[in-house]
C-alpha positions as CSV (number, residue, x, y, z in Angstrom):
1,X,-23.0,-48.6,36.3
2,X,-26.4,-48.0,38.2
3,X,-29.8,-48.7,36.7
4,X,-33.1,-47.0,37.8
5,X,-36.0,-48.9,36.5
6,X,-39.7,-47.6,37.1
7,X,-42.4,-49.8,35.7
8,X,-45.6,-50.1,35.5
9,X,-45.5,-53.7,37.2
10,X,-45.1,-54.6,41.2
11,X,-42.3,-56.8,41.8
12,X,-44.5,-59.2,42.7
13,X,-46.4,-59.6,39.7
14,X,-46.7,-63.1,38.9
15,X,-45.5,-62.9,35.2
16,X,-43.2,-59.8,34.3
17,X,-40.1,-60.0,32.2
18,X,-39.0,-56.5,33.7
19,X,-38.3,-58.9,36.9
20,X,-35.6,-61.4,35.2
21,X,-34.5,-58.4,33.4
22,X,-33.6,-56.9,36.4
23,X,-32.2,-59.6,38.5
24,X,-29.9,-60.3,35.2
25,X,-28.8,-56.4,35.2
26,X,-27.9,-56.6,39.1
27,X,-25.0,-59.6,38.2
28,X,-22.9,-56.6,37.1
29,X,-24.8,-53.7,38.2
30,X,-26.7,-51.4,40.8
31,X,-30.2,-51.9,40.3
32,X,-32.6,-49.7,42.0
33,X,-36.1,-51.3,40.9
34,X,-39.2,-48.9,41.8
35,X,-42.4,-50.7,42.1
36,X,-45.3,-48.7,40.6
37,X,-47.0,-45.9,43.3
38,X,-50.3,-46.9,44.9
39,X,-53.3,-44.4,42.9
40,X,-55.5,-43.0,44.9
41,X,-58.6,-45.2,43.9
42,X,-55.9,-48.6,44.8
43,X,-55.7,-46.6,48.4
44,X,-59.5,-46.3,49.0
45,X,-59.6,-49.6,47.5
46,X,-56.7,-51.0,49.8
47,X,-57.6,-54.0,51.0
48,X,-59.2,-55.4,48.3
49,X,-56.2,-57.2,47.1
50,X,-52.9,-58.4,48.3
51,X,-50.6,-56.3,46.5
52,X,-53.2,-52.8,47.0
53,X,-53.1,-54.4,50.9
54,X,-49.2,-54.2,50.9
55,X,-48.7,-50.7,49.1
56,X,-51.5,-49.1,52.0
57,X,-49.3,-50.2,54.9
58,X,-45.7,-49.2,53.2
59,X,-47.9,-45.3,53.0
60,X,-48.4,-46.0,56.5
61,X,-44.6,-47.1,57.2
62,X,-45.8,-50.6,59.0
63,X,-44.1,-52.7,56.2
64,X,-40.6,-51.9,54.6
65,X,-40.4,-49.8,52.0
66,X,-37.0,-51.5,50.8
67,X,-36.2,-55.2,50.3
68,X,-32.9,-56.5,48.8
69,X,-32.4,-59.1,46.5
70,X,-28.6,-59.4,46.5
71,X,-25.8,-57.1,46.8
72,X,-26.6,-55.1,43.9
73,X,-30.4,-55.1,43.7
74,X,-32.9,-52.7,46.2
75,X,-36.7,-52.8,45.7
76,X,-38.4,-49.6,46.5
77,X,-42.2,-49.4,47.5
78,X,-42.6,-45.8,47.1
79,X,-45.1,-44.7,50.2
80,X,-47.2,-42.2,48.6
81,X,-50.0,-42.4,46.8
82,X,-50.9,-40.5,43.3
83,X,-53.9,-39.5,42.0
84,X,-54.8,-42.0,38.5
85,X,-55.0,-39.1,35.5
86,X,-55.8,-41.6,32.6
87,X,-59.4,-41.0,32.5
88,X,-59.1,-37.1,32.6
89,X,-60.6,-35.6,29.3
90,X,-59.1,-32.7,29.8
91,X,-55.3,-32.2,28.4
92,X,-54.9,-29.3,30.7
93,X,-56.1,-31.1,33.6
94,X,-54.5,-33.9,32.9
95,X,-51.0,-32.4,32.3
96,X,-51.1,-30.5,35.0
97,X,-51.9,-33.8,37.7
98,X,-49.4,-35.6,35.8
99,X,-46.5,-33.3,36.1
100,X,-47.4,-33.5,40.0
101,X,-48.0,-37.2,40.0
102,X,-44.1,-37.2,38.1
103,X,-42.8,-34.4,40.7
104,X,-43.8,-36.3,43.2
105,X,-42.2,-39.5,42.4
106,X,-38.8,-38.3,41.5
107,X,-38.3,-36.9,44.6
108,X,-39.2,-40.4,46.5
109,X,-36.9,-42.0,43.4
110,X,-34.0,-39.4,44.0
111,X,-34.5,-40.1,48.5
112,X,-34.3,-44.0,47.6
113,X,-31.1,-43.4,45.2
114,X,-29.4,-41.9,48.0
115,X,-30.5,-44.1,50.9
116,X,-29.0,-47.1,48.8
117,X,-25.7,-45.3,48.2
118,X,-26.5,-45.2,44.3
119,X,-24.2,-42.4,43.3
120,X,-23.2,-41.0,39.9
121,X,-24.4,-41.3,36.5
122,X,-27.2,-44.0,36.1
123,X,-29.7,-45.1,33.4
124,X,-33.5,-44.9,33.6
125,X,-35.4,-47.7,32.1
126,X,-38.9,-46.8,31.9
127,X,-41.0,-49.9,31.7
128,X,-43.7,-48.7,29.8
129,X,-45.0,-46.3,32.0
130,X,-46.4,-43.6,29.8
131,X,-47.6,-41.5,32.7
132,X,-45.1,-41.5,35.6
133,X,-42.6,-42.3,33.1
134,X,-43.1,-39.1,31.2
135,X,-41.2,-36.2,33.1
136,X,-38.5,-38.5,34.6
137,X,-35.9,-37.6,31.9
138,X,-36.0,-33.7,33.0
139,X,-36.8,-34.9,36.5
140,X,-34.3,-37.6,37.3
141,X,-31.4,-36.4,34.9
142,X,-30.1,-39.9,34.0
143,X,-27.3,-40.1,31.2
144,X,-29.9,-41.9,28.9
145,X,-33.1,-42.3,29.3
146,X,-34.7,-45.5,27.6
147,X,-38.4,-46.3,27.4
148,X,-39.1,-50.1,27.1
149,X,-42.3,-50.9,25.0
150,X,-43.3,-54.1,26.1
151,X,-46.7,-53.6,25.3
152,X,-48.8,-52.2,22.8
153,X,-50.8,-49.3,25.8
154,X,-52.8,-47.7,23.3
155,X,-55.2,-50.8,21.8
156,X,-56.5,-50.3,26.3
157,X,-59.2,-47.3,26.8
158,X,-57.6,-46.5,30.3
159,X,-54.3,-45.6,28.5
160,X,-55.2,-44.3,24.7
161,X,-57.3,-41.5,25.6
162,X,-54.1,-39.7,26.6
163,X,-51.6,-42.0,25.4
164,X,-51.9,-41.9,21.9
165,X,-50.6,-37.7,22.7
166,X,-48.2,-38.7,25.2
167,X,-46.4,-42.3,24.1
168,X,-45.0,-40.5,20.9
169,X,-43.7,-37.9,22.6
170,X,-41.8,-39.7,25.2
171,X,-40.4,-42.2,22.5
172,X,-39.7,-38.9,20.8
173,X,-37.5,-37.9,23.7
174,X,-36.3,-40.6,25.1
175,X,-32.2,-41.5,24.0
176,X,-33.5,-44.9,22.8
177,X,-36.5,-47.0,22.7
178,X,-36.0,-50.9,23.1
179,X,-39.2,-53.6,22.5
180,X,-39.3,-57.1,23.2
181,X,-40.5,-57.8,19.5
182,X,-40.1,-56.2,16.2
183,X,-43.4,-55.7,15.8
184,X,-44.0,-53.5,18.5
185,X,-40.4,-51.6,17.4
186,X,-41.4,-51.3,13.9
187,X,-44.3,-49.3,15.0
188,X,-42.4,-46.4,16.6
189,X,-39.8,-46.4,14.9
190,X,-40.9,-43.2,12.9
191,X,-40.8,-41.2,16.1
192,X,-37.3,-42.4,17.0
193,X,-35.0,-44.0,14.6
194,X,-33.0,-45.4,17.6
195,X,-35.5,-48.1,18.7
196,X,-34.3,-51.9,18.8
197,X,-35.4,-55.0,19.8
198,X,-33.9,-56.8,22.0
199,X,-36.0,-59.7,22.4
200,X,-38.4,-61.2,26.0
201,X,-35.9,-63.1,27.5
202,X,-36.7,-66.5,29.6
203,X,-34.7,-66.9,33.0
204,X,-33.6,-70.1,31.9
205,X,-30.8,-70.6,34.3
206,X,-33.1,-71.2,37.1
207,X,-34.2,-73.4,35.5
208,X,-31.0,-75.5,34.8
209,X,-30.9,-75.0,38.6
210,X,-34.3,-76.3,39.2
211,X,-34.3,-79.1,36.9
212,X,-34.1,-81.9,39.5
213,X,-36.0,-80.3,41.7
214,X,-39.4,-80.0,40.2
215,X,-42.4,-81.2,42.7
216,X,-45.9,-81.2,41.5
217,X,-47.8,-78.1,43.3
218,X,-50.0,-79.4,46.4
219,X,-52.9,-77.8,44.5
220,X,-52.5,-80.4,41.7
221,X,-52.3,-83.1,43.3
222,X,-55.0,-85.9,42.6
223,X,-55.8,-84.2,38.9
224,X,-55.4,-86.6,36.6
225,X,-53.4,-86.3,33.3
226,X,-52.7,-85.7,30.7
227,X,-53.3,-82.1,32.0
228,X,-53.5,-79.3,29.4
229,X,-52.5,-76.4,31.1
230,X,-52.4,-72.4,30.7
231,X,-50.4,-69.8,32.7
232,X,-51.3,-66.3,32.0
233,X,-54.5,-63.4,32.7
234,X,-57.8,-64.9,32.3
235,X,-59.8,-62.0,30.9
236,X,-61.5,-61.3,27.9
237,X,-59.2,-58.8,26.5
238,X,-56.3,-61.3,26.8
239,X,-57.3,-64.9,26.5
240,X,-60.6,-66.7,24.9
241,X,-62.5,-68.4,27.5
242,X,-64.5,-69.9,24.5
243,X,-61.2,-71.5,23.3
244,X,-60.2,-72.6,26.2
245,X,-64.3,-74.4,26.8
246,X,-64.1,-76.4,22.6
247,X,-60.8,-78.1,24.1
248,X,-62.2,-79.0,27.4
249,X,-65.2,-80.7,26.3
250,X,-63.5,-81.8,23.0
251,X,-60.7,-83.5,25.3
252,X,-62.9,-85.1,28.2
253,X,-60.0,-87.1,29.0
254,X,-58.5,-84.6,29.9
255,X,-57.6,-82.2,32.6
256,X,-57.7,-78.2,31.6
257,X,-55.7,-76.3,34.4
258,X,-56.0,-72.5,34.4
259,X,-53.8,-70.8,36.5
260,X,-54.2,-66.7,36.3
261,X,-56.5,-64.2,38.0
262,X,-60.1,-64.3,36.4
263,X,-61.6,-60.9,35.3
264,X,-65.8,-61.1,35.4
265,X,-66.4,-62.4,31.9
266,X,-64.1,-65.8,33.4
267,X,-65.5,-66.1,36.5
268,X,-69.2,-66.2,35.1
269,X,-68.1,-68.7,32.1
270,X,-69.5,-71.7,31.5
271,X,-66.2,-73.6,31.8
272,X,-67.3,-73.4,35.5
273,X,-69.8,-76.7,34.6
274,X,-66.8,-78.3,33.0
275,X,-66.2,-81.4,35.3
276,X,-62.5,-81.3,33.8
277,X,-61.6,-77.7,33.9
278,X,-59.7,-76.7,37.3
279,X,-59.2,-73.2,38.2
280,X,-55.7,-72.5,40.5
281,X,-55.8,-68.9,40.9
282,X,-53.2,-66.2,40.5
283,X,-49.6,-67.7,41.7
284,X,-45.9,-66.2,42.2
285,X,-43.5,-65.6,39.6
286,X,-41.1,-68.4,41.1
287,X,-44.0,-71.0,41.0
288,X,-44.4,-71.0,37.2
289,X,-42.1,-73.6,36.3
290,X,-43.5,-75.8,39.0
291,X,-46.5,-75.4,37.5
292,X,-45.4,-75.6,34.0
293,X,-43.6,-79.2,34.7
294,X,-46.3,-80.6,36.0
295,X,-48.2,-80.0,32.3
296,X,-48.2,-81.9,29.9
297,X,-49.0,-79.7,27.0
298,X,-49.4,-75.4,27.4
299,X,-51.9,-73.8,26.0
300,X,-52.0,-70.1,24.8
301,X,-55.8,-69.5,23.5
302,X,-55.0,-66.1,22.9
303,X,-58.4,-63.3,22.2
304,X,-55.6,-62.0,19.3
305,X,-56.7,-57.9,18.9
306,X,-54.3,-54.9,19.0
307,X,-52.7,-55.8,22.7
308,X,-51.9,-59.4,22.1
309,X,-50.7,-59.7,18.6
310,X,-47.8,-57.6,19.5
311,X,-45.9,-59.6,21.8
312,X,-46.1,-63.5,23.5
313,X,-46.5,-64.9,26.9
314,X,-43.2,-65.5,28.6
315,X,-45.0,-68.9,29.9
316,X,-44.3,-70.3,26.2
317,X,-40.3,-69.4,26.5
318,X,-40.3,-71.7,30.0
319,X,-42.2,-74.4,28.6
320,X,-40.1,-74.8,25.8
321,X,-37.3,-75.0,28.1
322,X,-38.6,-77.9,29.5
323,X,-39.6,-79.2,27.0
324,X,-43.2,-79.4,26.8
325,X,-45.1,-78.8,23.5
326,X,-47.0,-75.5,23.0
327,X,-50.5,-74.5,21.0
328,X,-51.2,-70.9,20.6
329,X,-53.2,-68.9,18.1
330,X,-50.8,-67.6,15.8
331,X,-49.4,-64.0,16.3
332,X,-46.2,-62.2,14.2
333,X,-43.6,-62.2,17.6
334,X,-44.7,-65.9,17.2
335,X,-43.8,-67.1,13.8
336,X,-40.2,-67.6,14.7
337,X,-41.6,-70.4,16.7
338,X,-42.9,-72.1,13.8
339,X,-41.0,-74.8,13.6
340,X,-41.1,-75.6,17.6
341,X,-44.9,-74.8,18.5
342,X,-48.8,-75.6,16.5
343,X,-49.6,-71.9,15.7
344,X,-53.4,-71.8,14.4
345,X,-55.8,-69.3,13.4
346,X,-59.2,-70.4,14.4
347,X,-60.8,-72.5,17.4
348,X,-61.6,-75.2,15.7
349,X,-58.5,-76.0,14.3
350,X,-56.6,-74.9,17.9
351,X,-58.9,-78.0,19.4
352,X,-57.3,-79.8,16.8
353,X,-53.9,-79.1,17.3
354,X,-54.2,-80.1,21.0
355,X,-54.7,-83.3,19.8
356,X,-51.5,-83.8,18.3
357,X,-49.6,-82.3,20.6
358,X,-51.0,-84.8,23.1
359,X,-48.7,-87.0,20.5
360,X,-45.6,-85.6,21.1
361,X,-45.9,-84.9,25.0
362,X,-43.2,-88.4,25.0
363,X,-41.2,-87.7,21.9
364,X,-37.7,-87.2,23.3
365,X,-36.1,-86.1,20.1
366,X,-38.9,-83.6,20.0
367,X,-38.8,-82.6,23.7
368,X,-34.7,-82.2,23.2
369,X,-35.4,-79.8,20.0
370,X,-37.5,-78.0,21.9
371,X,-34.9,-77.3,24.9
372,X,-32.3,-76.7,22.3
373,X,-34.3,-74.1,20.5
374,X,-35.0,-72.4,24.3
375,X,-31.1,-71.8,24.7
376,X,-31.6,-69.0,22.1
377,X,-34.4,-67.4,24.2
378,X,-32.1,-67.1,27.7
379,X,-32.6,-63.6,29.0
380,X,-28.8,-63.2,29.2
381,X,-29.0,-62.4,24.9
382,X,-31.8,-59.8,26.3
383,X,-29.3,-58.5,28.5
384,X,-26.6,-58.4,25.8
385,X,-28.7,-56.5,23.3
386,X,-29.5,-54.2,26.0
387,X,-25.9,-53.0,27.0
388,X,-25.5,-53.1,22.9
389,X,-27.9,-50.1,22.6
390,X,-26.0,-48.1,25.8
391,X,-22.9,-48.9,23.6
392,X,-24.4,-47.4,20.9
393,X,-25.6,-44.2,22.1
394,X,-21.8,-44.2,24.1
395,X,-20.4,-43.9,20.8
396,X,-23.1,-41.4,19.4
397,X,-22.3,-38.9,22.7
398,X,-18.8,-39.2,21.8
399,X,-18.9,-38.3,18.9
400,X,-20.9,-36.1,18.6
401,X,-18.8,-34.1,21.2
402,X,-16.0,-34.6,19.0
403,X,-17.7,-33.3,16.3
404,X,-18.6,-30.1,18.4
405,X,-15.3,-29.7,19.9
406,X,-13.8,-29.7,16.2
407,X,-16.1,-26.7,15.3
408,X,-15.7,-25.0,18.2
409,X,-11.8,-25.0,17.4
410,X,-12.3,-24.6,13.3
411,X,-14.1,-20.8,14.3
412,X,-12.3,-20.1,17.4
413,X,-10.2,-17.1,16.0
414,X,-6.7,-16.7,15.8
């Protein structure tokens, strides 16, 4: 079988499921993973950051514009650049750049399918692209088109002011809609009756492999423990600075590692006076878990609104496969951790539960629950419930062909 999966992630984001997902399709399958297409503004902005850097010279054809990751996996960097719609007012005018903007990709998608031999039928996963995403079903012509929800689009300004017309009609359209929790399923699922969840997924066979092989990063060394630590986007929207600055100062004993790319309200935060608060910057995917090992505790201080309460950090999933206790504000996708994580509702009390998790960090029968409760999280169960839904609309095809085969024979006359 050969999957094409657009997405509104690079594969070099530092902290995308879509990535392990991936990787775990390409064990039996082709896999044909499209990086998102540089907008116009990221090409006037180009060097302004690595990844905006690397999409201006694949345009200009001075980098590759494939990579492969094994023998059934092909990134494609599309080399055009597209003009960003979202803030259009205009439905007209919006549509009518957006049906380029999709135009314009299939073909690069349909050039790439051919270059890497990917013949026949195929699946489209859209990755929550709500805008590229939308025309690839008439465009591409896959045997089912699925659109993964990952994330609640519509709670961001950038994305509702055409979304909330657009995201219902796609999930409308598409064969099936999969989520990586119920809650973000149960809120579509009156535009498509075939939406499942099939869970996040942690890639926790790397690290099975890895688990000898932990070194602490070269940027932590000399910070003393115990080190509470956070993985994830440091930016208002997502995570409470304020949160993050009660522990600090409440834990002076302490060392508070933040590792993530700081929006403006971070990077002017008082945590900056914290004597105890270390800032790491944004890191690779594969450097999480050396990161994540070399905490003692991981913290989630989510800002919970619309975006976050509908899904968890995949950070959580690694640390509990190693292990390491958790605190995180409490969310619904969360409360099946219950019994495995402190889930709190205010700041005060979130302080609070860092403080007994500081408890546990050498509690082996805790740190083995922990572990054993990750090996239901493996993205392989992802996986699983993924080719589950393809069964499923398999059988629906067939039949439903059977169904109009019969008729077509019950009126055929004699």
């Amino acid at each position: 079988m050969n999957i094409v999966i657009t997405t509104l992630n690079s594969w070099d984001y530092p902290d995308a499921n879509i990535k392990i997902l991936a990787e775990q399709f390409s064990a039996r399958h082709n896999v044909l993973f499209v990086n998102t297409p540089l907008d116009v503004f990221g090409m006037v902005q180009g060097f302004k950051s690595v990844d905006s850097c690397d999409r201006v010279k694949n345009i200009r054809k001075t980098t590759p514009i494939f990579r492969q990751i094994n023998n059934r996996m092909w990134i494609f960097t599309p080399p055009v650049a597209i003009s960003a719609p979202g803030n259009i007012y205009s439905e007209i005018l919006f549509d009518l750049i957006n049906r380029k903007n999709n135009r314009r990709l299939a073909r690069e998608i349909k050039w790439a399918m051919n270059q890497v031999n990917m013949k026949g039928e195929f699946i489209h996963l859209n990755d929550n692209d709500i805008f590229s995403g939308f025309y690839m079903k008439e465009l591409l012509c896959p045997k089912f088109s699925i659109y993964y929800r990952r994330d609640n689009l519509l709670s961001i300004p950038y994305w509702s002011r055409n979304g909330v017309r657009l995201e219902p009609q796609l999930i409308k359209k598409s064969d099936a809609v999969v989520t990586c929790s119920e809650t973000l399923a149960a809120s579509v699922r009156p535009y498509n009756y075939r939406t499942f969840n099939i869970g996040q997924g942690a890639d926790l066979e790397s690290i099975k492999m890895q688990n000898n092989q932990f070194v602490i990063p070269r940027d932590m060394n000399g910070i003393r423990g115990p080190i509470i630590g956070f993985i994830g986007n440091l930016a208002a929207l997502y995570t409470s600075a304020n949160t993050i600055h009660r522990v600090a100062r409440e834990h002076p004993r302490c060392s508070v590692v933040l590792v993530g790319q700081e929006d403006r309200a971070f990077a002017s935060h008082t945590l900056h006076l914290l004597p105890n608060v270390f800032f790491l910057g944004s890191k690779r995917y594969v450097d999480m878990m050396q990161y994540i090992h070399s905490f003692d505790l991981l913290i989630n201080p989510l800002n919970v609104n619309e975006l976050t309460e509908s899904n968890y950090a995949s950070s959580i999933d690694l640390a509990l496969a190693l292990g390491k206790p958790v605190v995180s504000m409490q969310t619904d996708p969360l409360g099946v951790f219950s019994q495995h994580i402190h889930l709190v509702n205010s700041e005060s009390d979130f302080s609070n539960a860092v403080t007994l998790a500081l408890k546990e960090v050498s509690d082996v029968a805790k740190i083995e629950q922990r572990k054993l409760f990750a090996e239901s999280l493996s993205i392989r169960f992802c996986a699983d419930r993924f080719y589950a839904v393809l069964d499923y609309l398999e059988k629906q095809r067939a039949e439903k062909g059977a169904a109009t085969t019969f008729g077509s024979l019950s009126t055929a006359p004699s």
